[in-house]
C-alpha positions as CSV (number, residue, x, y, z in Angstrom):
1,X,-37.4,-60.0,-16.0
2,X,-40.8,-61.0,-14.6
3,X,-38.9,-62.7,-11.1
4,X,-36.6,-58.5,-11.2
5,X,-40.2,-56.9,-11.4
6,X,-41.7,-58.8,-8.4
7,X,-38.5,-58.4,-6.1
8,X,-38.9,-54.5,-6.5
9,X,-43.0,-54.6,-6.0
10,X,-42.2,-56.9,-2.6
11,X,-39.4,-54.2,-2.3
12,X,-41.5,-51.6,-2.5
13,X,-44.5,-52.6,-0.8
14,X,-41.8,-53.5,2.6
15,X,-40.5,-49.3,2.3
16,X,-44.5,-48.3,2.1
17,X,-44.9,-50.3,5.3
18,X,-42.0,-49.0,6.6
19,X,-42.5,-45.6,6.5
20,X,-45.9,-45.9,7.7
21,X,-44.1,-47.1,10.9
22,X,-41.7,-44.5,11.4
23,X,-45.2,-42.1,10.8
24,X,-46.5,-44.3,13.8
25,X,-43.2,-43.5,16.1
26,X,-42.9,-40.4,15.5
27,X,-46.3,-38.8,16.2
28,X,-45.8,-41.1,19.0
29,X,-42.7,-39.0,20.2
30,X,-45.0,-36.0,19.7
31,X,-47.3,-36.9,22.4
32,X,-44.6,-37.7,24.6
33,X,-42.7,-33.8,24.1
34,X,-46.1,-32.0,24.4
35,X,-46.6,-32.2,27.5
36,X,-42.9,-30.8,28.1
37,X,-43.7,-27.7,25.6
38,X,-46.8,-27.0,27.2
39,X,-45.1,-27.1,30.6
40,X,-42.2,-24.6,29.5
41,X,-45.2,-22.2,27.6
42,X,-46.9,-22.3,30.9
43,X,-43.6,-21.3,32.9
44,X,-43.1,-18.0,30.2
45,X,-46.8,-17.4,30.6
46,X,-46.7,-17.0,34.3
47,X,-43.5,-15.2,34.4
48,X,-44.7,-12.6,31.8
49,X,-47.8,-12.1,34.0
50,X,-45.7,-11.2,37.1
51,X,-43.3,-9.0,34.8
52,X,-46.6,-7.0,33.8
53,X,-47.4,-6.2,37.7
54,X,-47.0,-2.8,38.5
55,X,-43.6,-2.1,40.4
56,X,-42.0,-5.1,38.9
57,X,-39.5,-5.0,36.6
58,X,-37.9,-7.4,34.5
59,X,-34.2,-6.8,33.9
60,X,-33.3,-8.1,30.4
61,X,-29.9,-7.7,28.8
62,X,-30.3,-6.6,25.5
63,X,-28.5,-8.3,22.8
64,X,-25.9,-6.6,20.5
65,X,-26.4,-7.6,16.6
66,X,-23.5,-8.2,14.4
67,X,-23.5,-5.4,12.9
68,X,-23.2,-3.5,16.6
69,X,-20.7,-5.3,17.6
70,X,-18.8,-5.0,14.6
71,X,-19.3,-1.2,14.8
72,X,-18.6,-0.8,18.2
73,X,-14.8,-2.5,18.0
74,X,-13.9,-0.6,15.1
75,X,-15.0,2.6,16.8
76,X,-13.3,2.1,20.3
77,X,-10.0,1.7,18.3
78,X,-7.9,3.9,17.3
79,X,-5.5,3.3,14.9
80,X,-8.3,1.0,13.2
81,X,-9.3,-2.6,13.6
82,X,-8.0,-5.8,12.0
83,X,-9.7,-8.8,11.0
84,X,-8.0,-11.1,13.3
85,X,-9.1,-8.4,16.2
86,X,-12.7,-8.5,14.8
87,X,-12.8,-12.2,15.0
88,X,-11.0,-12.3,18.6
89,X,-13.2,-9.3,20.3
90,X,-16.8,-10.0,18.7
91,X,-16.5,-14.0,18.5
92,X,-18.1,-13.6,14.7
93,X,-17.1,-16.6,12.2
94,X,-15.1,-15.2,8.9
95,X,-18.4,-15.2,6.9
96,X,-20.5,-13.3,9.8
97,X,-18.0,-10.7,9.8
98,X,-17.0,-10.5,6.1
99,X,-21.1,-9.4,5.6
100,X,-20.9,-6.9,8.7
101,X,-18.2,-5.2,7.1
102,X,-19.9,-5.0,3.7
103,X,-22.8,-3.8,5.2
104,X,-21.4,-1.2,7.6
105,X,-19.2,0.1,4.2
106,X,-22.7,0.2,2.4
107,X,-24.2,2.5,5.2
108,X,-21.2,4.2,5.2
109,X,-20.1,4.2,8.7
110,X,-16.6,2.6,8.3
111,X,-14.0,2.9,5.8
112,X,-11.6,0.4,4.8
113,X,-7.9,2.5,5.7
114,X,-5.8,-0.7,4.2
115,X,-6.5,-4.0,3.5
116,X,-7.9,-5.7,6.5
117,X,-7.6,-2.4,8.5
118,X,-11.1,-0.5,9.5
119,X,-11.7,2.7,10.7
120,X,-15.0,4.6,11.5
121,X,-15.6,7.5,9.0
């Protein structure tokens, strides 16, 4: 018992200095990246100053939500949309779309026509 008891405090002593070493490396990787970060942040910095110029102006695409894009394939149709259409035109995983449907049938902008089949109300 006594020889089990000092094989897990040599154990246990050898993961303490262990993970004081990975501590060690890892802040060490820190100071390497920060540099790189504070590069980038610099980049967006300047660039926002030039976008705030007057007479220069930024074009930004803006981004469509899931709930947008759900709405806007079921409304372009017209006999209604299908699941499998969802999935193909807004690239959304079965989950994604599965909660932009419930929510969109919450707010009551779609209605479910069949079983798998929506249309806009």
């Amino acid at each position: 018992m006594k020889k089990l008891q000092a094989r897990l405090k040599l154990i246990s002593k050898s993961l303490v200095a262990l993970s004081k070493q990975v501590d060690q490396i890892s802040t060490q990787i820190n100071k390497l990246q920060a540099p790189k970060a504070t590069a980038a942040a610099k980049k967006i910095k300047t660039t926002a100053a030039k976008a705030k110029k007057p007479g220069v102006k930024k074009k930004t695409a803006k981004q469509m939500t899931a709930l947008e894009a759900v709405f806007s394939v079921i409304k372009r149709s017209r006999k209604g949309a299908t699941i499998a259409g969802l999935k193909e035109k807004t690239g959304l995983v079965s989950r994604q779309l599965s909660n932009a449907l419930y929510k969109l049938a919450k707010k009551g902008q779609i209605l479910a026509k069949e079983r798998g089949i929506y249309i806009k109300k």
